[in-house]
Residue frames as qw, qx, qy, qz and C-alpha x, y, z in Angstrom:
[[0.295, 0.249, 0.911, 0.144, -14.13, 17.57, 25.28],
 [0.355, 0.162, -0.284, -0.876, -16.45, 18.66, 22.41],
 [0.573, 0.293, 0.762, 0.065, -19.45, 16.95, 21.41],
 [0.286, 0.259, -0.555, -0.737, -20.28, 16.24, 17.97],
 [0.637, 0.436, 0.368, -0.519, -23.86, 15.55, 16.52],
 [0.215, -0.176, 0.840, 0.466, -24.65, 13.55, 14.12],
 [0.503, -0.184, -0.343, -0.772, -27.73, 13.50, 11.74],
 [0.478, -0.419, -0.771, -0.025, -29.31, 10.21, 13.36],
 [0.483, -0.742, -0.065, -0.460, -29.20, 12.92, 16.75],
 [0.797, -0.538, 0.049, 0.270, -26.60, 10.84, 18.74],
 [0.347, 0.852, -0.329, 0.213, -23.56, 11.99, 19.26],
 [0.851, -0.039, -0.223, 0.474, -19.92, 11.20, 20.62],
 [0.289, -0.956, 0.042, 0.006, -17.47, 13.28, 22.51],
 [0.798, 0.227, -0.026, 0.557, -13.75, 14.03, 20.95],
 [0.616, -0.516, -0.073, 0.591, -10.90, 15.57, 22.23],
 [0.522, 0.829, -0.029, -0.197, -9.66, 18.42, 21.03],
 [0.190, -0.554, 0.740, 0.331, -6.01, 16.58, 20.56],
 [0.576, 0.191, 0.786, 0.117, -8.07, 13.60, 18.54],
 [0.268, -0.034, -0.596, -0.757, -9.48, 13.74, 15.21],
 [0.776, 0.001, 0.025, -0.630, -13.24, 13.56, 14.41],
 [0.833, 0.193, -0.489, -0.172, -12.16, 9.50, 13.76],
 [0.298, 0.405, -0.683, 0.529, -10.23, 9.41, 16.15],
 [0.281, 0.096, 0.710, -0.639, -12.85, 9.92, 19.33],
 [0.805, 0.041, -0.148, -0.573, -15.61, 8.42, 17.47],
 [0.835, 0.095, -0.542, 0.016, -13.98, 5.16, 17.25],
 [0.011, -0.409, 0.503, -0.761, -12.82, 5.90, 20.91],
 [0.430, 0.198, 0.615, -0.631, -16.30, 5.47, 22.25],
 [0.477, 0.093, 0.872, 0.053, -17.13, 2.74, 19.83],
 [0.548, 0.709, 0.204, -0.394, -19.07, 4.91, 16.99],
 [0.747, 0.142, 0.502, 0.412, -18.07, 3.16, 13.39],
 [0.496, 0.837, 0.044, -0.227, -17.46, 6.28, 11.22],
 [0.829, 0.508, 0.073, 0.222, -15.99, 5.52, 8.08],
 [0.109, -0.833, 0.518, 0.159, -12.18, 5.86, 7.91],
 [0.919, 0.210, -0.238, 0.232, -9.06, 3.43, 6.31],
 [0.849, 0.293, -0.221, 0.381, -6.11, 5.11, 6.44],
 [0.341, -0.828, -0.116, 0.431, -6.12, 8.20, 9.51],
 [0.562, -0.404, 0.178, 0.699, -3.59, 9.75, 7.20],
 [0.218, 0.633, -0.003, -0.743, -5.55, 11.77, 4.61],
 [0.091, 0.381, -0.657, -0.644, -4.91, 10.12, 1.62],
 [0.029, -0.110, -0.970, -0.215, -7.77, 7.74, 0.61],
 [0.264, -0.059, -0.115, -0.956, -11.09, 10.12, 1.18],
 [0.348, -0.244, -0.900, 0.093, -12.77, 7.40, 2.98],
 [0.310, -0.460, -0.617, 0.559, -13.80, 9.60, 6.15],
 [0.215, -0.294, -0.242, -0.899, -15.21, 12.92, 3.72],
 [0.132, -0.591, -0.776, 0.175, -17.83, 14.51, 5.72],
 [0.239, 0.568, 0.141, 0.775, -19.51, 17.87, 5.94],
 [0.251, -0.323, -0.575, 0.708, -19.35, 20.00, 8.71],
 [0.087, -0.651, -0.627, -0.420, -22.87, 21.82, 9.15],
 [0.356, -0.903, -0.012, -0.240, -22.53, 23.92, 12.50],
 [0.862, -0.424, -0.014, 0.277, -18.96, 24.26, 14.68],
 [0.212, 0.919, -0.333, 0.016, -15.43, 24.90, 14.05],
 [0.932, -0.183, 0.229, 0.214, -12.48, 22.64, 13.37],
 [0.066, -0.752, 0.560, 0.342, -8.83, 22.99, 12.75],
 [0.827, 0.555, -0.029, -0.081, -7.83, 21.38, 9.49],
 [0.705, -0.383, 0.477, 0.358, -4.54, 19.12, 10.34],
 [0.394, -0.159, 0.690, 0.585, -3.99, 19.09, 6.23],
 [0.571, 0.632, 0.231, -0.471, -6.35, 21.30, 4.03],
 [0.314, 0.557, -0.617, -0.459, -4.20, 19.98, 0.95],
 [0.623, -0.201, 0.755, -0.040, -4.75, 16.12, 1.94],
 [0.037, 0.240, -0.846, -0.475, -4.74, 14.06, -1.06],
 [0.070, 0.454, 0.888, 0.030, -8.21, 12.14, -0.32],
 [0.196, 0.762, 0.356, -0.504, -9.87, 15.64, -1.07],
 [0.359, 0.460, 0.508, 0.634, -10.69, 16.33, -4.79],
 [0.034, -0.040, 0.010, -0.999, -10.82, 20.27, -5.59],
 [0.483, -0.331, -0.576, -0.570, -14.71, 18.98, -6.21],
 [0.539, -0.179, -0.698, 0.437, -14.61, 18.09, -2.48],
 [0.325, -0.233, -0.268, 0.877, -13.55, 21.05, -1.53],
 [0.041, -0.113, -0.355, -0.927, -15.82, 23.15, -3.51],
 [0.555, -0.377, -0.727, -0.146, -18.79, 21.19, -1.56],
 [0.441, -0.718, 0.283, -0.459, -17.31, 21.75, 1.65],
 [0.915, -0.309, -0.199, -0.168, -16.54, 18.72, 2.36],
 [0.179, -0.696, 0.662, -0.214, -13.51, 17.55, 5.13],
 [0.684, 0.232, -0.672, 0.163, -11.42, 14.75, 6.40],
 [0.760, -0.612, -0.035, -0.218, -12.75, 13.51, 9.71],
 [0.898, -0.230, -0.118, 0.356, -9.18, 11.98, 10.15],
 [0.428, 0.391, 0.045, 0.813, -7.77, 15.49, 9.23],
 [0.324, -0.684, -0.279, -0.591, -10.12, 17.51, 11.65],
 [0.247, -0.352, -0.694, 0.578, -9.59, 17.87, 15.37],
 [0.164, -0.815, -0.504, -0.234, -12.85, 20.00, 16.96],
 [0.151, 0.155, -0.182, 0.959, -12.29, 23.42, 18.26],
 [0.570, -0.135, 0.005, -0.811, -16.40, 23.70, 19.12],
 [0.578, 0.357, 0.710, -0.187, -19.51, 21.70, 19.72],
 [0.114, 0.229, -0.548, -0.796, -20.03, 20.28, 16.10],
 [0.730, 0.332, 0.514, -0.306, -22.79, 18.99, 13.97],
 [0.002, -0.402, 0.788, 0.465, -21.54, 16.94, 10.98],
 [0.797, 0.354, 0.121, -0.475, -23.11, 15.24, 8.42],
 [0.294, 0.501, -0.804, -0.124, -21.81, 11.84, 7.86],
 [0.840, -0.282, -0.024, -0.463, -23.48, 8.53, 8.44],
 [0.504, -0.414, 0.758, -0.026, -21.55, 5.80, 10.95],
 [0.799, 0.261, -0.411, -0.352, -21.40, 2.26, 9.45],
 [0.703, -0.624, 0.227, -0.255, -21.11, -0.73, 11.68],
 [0.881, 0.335, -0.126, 0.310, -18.15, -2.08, 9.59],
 [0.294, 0.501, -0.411, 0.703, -15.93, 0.51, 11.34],
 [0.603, -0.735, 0.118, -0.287, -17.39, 0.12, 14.61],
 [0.476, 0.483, -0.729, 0.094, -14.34, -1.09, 16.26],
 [0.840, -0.216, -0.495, 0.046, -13.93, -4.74, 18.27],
 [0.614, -0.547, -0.296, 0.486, -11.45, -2.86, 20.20],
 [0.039, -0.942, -0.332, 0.011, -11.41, 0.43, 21.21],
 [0.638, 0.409, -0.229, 0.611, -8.42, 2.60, 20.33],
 [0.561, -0.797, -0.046, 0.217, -6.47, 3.87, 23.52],
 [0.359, 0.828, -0.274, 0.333, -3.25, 6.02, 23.98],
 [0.913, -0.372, 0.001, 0.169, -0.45, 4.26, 25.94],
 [0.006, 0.731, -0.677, -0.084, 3.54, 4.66, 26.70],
 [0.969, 0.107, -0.199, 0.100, 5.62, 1.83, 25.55],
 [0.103, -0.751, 0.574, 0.311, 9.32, 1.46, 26.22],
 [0.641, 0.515, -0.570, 0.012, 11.69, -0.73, 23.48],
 [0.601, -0.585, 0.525, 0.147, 12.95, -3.87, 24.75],
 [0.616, -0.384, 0.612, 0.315, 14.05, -5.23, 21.67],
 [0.397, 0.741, -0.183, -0.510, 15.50, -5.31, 18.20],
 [0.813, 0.000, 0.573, 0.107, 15.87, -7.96, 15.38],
 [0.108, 0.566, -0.350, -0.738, 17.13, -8.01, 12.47],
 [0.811, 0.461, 0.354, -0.073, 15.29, -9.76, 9.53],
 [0.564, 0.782, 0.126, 0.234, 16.56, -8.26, 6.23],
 [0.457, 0.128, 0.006, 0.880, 19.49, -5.65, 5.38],
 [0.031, -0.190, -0.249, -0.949, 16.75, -3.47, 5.42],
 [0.611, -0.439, -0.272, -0.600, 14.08, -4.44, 7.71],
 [0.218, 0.224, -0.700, 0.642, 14.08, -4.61, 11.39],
 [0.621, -0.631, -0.405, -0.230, 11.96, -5.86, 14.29],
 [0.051, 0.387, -0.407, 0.826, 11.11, -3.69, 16.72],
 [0.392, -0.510, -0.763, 0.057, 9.13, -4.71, 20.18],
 [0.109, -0.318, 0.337, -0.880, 7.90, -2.34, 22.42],
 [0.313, -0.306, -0.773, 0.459, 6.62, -3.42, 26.02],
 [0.313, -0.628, -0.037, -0.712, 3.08, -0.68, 26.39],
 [0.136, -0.323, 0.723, -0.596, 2.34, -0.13, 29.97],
 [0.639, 0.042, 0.698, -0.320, -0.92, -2.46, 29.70],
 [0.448, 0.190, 0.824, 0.289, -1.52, -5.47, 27.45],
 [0.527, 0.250, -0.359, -0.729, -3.33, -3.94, 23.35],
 [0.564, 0.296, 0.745, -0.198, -5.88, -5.93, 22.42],
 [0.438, 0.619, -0.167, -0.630, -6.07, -6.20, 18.70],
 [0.864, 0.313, 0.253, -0.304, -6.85, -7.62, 15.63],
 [0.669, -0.043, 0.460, 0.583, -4.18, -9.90, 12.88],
 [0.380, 0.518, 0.540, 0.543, -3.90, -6.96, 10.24],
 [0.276, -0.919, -0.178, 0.215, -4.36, -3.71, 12.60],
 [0.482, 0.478, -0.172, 0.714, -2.29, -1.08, 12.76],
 [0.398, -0.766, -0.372, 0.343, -1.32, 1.74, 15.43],
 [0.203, 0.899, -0.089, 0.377, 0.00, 5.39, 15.19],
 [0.817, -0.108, -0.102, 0.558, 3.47, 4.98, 16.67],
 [0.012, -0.977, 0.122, -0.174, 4.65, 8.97, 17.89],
 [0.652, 0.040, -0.464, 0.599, 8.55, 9.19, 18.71],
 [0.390, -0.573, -0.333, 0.639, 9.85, 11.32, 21.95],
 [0.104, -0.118, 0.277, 0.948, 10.21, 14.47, 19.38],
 [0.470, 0.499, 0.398, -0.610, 6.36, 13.98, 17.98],
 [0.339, 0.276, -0.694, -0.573, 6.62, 12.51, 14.60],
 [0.792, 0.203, 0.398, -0.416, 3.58, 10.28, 14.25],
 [0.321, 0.365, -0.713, -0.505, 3.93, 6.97, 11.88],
 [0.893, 0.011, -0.129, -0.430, 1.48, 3.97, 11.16],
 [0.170, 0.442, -0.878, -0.068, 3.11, 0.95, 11.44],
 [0.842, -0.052, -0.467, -0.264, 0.98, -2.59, 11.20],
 [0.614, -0.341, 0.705, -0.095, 1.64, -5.55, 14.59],
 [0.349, 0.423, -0.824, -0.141, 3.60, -7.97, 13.22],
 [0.060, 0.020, -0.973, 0.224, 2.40, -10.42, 16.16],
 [0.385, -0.476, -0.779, -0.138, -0.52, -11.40, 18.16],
 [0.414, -0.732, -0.026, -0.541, -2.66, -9.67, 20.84],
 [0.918, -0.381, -0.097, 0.049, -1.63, -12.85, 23.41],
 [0.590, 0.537, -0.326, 0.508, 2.06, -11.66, 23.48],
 [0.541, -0.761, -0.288, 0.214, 2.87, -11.07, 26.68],
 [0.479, -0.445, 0.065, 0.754, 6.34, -9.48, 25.89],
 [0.170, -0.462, 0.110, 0.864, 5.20, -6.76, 23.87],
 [0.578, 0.718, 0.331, -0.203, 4.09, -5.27, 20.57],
 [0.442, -0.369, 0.490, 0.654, 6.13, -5.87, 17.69],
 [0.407, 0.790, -0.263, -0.375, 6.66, -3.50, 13.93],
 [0.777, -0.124, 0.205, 0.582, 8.72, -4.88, 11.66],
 [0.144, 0.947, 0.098, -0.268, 9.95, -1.56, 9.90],
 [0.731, 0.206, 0.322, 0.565, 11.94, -1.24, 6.68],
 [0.382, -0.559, 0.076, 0.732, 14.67, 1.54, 6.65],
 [0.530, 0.691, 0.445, 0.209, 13.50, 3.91, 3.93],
 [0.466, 0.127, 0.032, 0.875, 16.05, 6.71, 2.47],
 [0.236, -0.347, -0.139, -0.897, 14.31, 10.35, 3.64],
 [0.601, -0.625, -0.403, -0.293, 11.96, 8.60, 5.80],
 [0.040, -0.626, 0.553, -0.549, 12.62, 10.70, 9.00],
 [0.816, -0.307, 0.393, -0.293, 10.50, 7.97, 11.67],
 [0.970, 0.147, -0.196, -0.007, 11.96, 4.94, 9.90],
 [0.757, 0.267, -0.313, 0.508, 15.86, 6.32, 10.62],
 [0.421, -0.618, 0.197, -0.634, 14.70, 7.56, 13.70],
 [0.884, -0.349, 0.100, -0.296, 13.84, 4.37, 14.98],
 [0.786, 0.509, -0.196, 0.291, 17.06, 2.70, 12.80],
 [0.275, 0.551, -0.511, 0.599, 19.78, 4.96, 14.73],
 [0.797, -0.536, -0.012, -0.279, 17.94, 3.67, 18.08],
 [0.128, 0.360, -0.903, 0.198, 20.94, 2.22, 20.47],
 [0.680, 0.018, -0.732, -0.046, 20.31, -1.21, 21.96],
 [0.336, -0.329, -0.601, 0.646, 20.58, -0.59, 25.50],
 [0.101, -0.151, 0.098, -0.978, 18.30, 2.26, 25.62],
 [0.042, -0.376, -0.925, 0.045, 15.31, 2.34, 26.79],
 [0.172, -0.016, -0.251, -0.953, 13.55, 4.71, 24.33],
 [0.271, 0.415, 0.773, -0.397, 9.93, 5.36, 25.07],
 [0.034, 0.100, 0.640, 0.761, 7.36, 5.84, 22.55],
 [0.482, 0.225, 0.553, -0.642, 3.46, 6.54, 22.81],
 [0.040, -0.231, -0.896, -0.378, 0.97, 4.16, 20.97],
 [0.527, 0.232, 0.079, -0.814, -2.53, 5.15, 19.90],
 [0.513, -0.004, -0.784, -0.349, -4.23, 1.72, 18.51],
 [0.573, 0.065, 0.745, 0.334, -5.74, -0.52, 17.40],
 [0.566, 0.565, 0.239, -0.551, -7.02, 0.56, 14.00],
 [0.321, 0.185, -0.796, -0.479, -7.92, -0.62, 10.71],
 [0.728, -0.044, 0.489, -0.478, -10.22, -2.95, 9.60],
 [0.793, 0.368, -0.426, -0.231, -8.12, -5.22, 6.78],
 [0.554, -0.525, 0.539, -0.358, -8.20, -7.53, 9.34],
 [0.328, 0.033, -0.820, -0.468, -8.85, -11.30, 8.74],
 [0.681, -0.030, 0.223, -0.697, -12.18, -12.71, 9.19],
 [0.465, -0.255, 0.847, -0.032, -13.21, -15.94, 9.74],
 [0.462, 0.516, -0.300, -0.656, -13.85, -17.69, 6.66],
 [0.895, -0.033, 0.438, 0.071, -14.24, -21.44, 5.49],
 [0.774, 0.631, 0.049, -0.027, -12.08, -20.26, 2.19],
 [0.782, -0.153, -0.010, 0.604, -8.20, -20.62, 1.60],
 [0.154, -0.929, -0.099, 0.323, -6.26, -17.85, 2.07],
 [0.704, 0.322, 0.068, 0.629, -3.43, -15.99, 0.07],
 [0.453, -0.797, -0.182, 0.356, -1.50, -13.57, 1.89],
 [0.598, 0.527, 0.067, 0.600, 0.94, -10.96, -0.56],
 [0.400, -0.842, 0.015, 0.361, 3.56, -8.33, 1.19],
 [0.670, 0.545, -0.093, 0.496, 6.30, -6.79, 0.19],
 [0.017, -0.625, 0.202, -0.754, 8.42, -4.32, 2.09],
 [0.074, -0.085, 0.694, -0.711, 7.13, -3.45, 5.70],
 [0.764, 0.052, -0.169, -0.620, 3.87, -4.18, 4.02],
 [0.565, 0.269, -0.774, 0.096, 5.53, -8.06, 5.73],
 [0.069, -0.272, 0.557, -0.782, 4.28, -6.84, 8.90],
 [0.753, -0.107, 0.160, -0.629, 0.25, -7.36, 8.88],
 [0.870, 0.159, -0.313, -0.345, 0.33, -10.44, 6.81],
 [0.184, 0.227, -0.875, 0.386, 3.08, -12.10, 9.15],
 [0.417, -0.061, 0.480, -0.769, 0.59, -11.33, 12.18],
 [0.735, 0.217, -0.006, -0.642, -2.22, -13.39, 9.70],
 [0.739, 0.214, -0.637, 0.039, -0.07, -16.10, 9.27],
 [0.255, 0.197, -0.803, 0.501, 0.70, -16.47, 13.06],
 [0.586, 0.029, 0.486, -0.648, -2.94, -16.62, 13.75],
 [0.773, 0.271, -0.421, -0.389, -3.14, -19.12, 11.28],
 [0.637, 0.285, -0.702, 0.145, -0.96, -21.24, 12.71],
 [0.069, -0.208, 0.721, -0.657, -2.10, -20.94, 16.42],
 [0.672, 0.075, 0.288, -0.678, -5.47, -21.49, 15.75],
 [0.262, -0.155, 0.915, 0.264, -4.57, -24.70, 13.56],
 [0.692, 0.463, 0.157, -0.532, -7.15, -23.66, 10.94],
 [0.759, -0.036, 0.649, 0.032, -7.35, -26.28, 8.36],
 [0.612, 0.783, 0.071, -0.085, -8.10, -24.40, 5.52],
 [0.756, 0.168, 0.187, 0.605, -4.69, -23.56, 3.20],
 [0.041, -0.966, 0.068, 0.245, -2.65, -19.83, 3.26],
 [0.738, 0.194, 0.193, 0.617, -0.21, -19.45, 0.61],
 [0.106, -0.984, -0.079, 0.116, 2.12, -16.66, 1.05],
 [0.544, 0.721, 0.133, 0.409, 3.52, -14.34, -1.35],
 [0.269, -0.897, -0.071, 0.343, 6.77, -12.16, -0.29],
 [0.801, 0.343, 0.149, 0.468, 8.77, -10.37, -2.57],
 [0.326, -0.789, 0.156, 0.497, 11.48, -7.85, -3.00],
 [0.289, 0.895, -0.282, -0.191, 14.21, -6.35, -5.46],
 [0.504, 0.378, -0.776, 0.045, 16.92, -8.90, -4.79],
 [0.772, -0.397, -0.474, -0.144, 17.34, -11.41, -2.76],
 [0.238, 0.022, -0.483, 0.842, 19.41, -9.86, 0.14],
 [0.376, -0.206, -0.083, -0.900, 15.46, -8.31, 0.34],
 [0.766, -0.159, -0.430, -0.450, 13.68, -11.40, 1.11],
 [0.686, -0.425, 0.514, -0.289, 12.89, -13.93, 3.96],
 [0.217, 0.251, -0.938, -0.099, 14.68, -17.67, 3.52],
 [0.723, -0.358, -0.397, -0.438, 11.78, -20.16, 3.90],
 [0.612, -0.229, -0.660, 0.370, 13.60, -21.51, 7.11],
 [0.094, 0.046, -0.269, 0.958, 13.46, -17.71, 8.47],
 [0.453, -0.116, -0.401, -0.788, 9.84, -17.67, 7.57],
 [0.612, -0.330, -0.719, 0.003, 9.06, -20.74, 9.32],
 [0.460, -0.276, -0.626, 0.567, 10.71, -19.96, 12.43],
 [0.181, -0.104, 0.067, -0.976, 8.83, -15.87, 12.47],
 [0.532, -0.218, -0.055, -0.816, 5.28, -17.31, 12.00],
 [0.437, -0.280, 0.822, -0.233, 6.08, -20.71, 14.36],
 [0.753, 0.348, -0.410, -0.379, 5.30, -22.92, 11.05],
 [0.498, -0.372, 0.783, -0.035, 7.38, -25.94, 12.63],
 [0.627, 0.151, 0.759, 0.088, 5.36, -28.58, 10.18],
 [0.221, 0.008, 0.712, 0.666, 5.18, -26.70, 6.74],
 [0.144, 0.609, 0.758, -0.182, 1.42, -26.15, 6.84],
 [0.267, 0.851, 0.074, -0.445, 1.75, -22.55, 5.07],
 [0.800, 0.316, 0.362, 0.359, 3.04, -22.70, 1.60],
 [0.390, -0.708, 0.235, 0.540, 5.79, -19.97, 1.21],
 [0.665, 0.493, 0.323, 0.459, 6.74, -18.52, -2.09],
 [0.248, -0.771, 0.101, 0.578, 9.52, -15.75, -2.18],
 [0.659, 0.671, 0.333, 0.073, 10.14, -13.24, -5.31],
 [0.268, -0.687, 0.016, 0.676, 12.40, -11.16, -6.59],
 [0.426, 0.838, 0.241, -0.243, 12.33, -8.55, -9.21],
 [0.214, 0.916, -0.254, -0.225, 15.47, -7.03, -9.98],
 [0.126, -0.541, 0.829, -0.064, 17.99, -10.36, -10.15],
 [0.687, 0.068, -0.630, -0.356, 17.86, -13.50, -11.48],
 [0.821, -0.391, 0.321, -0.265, 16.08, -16.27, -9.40],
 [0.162, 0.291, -0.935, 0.120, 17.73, -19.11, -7.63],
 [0.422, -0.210, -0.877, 0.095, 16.20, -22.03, -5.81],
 [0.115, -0.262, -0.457, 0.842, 15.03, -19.63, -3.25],
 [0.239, 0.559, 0.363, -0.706, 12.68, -17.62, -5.37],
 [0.560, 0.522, 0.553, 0.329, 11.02, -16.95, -8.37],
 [0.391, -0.069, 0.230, 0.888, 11.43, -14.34, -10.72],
 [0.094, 0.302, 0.428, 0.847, 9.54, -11.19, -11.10],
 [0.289, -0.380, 0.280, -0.833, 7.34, -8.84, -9.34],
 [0.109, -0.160, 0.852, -0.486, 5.34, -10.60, -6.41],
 [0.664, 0.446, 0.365, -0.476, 1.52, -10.34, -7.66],
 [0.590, 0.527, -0.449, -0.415, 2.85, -11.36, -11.14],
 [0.105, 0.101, -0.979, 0.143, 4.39, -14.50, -9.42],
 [0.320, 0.187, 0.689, -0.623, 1.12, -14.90, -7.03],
 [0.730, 0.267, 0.176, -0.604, -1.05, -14.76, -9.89],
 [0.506, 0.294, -0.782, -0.215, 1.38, -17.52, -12.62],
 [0.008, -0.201, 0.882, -0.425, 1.27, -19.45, -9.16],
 [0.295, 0.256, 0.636, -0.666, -2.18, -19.38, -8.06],
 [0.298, 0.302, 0.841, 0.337, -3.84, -19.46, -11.51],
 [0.292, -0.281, -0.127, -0.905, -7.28, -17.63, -12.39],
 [0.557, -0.507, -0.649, -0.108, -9.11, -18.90, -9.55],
 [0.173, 0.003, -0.503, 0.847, -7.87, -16.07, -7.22],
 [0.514, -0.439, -0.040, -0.736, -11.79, -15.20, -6.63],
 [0.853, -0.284, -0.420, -0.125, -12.33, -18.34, -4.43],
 [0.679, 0.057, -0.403, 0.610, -9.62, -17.21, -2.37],
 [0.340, -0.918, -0.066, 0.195, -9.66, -14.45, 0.91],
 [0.722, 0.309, -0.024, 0.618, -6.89, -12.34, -0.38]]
């Protein structure tokens, strides 16, 4: 364990396998971060006394102007010293729950799509997290990948991905060539994120594509357990329609039973049927939804 100093004078104590974001948010300290994966320059800080190994001195969320500062990627950084960094928490990233590292094993696989599969995985104690979270998902080899909960925290059987088979992506057809009867273990590191949903008296609109189908499921199945009144219209689209959910599939994923979420599937490359509408999803979501999308949680 290292500690690291912050200007305010408190500090926090990170591993040297974590990132700087990593064991802050660990032991509840909110420093700024979205995406843990370099690419969105969210978590830029400057390192003022210490030494730190640099997971990705090329990340993308560092501009050459960055760099020319000094500045780093707390989510790119594991400590190698006691540091003192110059970055200021914010209690928007403090997290509600604290991210932990856990084995899971697989007990099961669904299929949704041609091209998109739920996966569950049983950790050894219950995750507590938020509709819209993610977790860092390592196979048995050590490839690390994000993947969003599809469900709820209250699950008892497990934590479920859905995850859409991407050509070249090595974790996606990693998980893909998985047999059924195995009983492949995996290690979770979550919750995080914070495009969560918050409680809100305004209607919601909820837009996915892809495995991006994953959070906004989760936000629709707390919608519907908590029997909020407000309205959630939700937007999923794809390329054809071998890509998309049927509205009866849809029902039965985010336990809709009475209709109460308003379902609109899209598709891009192929003329629409009765099923869907034609043409990219946010171009549907906005003909649909009008110019009043500010009054909406989106």
């Amino acid at each position: 364990m290292h500690k690291v100093y912050l200007p305010s004078g408190e500090l926090f104590l990170c591993n040297e396998d974590d990132t700087l974001v990593q064991g802050a948010l660990r032991q509840g300290v909110g420093l700024p971060y979205e995406c843990n994966s370099g690419g969105c320059g969210t978590c830029k800080f400057i390192l003022e006394e210490g030494e730190v190994e640099e997971l990705n001195p090329d990340a993308a969320g560092l501009s050459d102007r960055d760099k020319r500062k000094g500045r780093k990627l707390a989510c790119q950084c594991r400590p190698m010293s006691d540091l003192k960094i110059k970055v200021s928490p914010d209690p928007l990233y403090t997290p509600l729950h604290k991210p932990a590292i856990q084995q899971a094993k697989l007990v099961s696989i669904e299929t949704l799509t041609h091209n998109i599969r739920a996966f569950k995985f049983k950790p050894d104690t219950p995750m507590d997290f938020l509709p819209g979270q993610y977790t860092l998902l390592t196979l048995p080899e050590g490839d690390v990948r994000a993947y969003s909960m599809a469900n709820l925290a209250d699950d008892q059987s497990g934590v479920e991905f859905f995850i859409k088979q991407v050509p070249g992506g090595h974790v996606t057809q990693a998980l893909f060539d998985i047999r059924y009867d195995t009983d492949t273990e995996v290690s979770l590191d979550g919750p995080y994120g914070i495009a969560y949903c918050r409680t809100s008296p305004r209607d919601i609109i909820c837009v996915a594509g892809g495995s991006g189908l994953a959070p906004m499921i989760s936000i629709a199945r707390a919608h519907v357990q908590a029997g909020i009144k407000r309205k959630l219209y939700f937007f999923f689209g794809g390329q054809r329609h071998e890509d998309i959910l049927k509205l009866d599939q849809f029902r039965r994923l985010v336990g809709d039973s009475t209709g109460i979420i308003q379902y609109t599937a899209a598709v891009s490359d192929e003329t629409s049927s009765g099923s869907a509408d034609n043409g990219f999803v946010h171009q549907v979501m906005l003909e649909r939804m009008g110019q009043q999308l500010s009054e909406y949680d989106t």
